[in-house]
C-alpha positions, 0 to 999 in steps of 0.5 A: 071431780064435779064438786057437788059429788066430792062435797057429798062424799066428803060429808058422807065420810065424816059420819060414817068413818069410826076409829080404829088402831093403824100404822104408819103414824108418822103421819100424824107427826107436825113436821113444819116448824110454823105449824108445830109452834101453833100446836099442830093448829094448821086446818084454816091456814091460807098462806102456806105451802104445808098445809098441804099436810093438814088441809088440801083446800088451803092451796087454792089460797096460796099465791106464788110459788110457795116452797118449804122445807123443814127438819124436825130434831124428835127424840133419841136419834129419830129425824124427820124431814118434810118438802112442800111446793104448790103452783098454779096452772091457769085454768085448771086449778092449783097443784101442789106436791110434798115429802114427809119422810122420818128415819128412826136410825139403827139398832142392833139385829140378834139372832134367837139366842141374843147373839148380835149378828149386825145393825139394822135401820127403819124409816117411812115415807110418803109422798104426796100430790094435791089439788084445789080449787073453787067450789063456790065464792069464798069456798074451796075444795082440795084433795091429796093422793099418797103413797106411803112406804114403812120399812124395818130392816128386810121388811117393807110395807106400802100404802096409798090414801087421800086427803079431802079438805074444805076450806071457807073464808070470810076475807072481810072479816079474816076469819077461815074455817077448815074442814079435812078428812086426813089418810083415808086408805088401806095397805098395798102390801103388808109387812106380814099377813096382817092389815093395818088400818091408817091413822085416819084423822078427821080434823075441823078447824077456824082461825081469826085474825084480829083487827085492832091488835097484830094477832092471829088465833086459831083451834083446830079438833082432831081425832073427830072419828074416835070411839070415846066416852061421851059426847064432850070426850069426843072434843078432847083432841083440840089444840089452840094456836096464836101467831103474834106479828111483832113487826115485818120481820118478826112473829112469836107463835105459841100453842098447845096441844090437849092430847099430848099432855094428857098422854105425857102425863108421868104421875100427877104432874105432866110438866109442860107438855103440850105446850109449845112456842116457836119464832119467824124471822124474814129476810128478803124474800126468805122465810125462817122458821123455829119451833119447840114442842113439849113432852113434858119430862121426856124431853122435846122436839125441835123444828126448823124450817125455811120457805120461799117464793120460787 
């Protein structure tokens, strides 16, 4: 694509797209640990392979082979998995390919009269291939194509979107900003006669690494296509991320997440939802990753995740 065309488009969407209720919002879902720990703070992050998730341009900054693969354990028996890897084709650019994929176990199926007739399953999925590459110094563009498929028992539904992303870098100055425009698409088939809208997310983004202390900071706004209020209402899907290098082997993340608090809220009290913290541990060449998010008093998520150079 010649990059002054995707440039433009991108911008041109940013504008113009408006909120509207989806499906499939399993999406949005922060299946990598590191990610998750940093409160879903992700759109600027330039060494890892899930950014494929949050920001396509982020690729062209990986080195390697980077692979990754993470569990999240939600909530009652919800499970959900997610595979990323990226490599580099000389040349042409940098690729990358993933897997989010969420089961929400069985129920129990009843006829009109409540008379239990068997056990039913649902789950949803998508896969994703992604590109990157420069658009100018220290510039980078990135796309994702997906397909995406939701089935509940006999029923299914598919969709296909894209991902456009940005992604600028001052190396001298370790700062990077982040720019994407997440799940802009529609429905291949639906589940009966009516469309669905996806969960479309415009998300912009920086991070800082500091230079006199082992910190790394970033905040991500989410949701910048929403209808709200007012102006100042429109930033109130923001989350703030740190990444603290306690050694070679060791770093303490810690994040929180605005929306999910206000969403959690029971009462007048929201506990400690929204917050999260995880830990990384390296070994050799491995890469192990923890990480807890809070809802409050309706309990908590817990991710793991292992990545590698292959």
């Amino acid at each position: 694509m010649n990059k002054a065309v995707f440039l433009s488009l991108t911008l041109i969407f940013f504008g113009n797209l408006a909120y509207s209720q989806n499906t499939y919002d399993f999406l949005r879902l922060d299946g990598s640990a590191r990610a998750g720990a940093l409160g879903g703070s992700f759109v600027s992050n330039n060494d890892d392979a899930d950014v494929i998730f949050y920001n396509p341009a982020g690729l062209d900054l990986l080195e390697g082979n980077p692979a990754s693969f993470s569990f999240v354990k939600h909530l009652m028996d919800i499970n959900l998995a997610t595979l990323s890897y990226s490599t580099e084709f000389e040349g042409i650019g940098r690729f990358g390919a993933a897997i989010k994929y969420i089961n929400y176990g069985t129920f129990d199926e009843a006829d009109e009269f409540g008379t239990r007739t068997g056990e039913f399953s649902a789950n949803e999925m998508a896969f994703v291939i992604g590109y990157a590459n420069l658009l100018d110094d220290n510039f980078y563009y990135g796309a994702n194509a997906k397909f995406i498929y939701s089935g509940i028992a006999d029923r299914s539904s598919t969709a296909m979107a894209i991902d456009l992303g940005l992604h600028y870098t001052i190396p001298d100055k370790n700062w990077n900003f982040g720019f994407a425009v997440l799940n802009l698409g529609g429905q291949l088939s639906k589940y009966y006669n009516t469309s669905e809208d996806l969960p479309l997310d415009i998300v912009i983004g920086v991070s800082k690494r500091l230079e006199n202390l082992p910190l790394r900071l970033s905040v991500d706004f989410h949701k910048l296509n929403e209808d709200r209020d007012d102006f100042i209402e429109r930033f109130k899907a923001f989350t703030v991320g740190a990444e603290f290098t306690l050694s070679k082997v060791l770093k303490l993340r810690l994040g929180y997440d605005n929306e999910r608090r206000s969403e959690f809220k029971i009462g007048s009290t929201a506990g400690v939802a929204g917050f999260n913290a995880g830990l990384g541990v390296k070994i050799s060449d491995y890469q192990f990753d923890y990480g807890y998010s809070s809802l409050g008093l309706v309990g908590g998520l817990h991710r793991i995740g292992i990545s590698t150079s292959l």
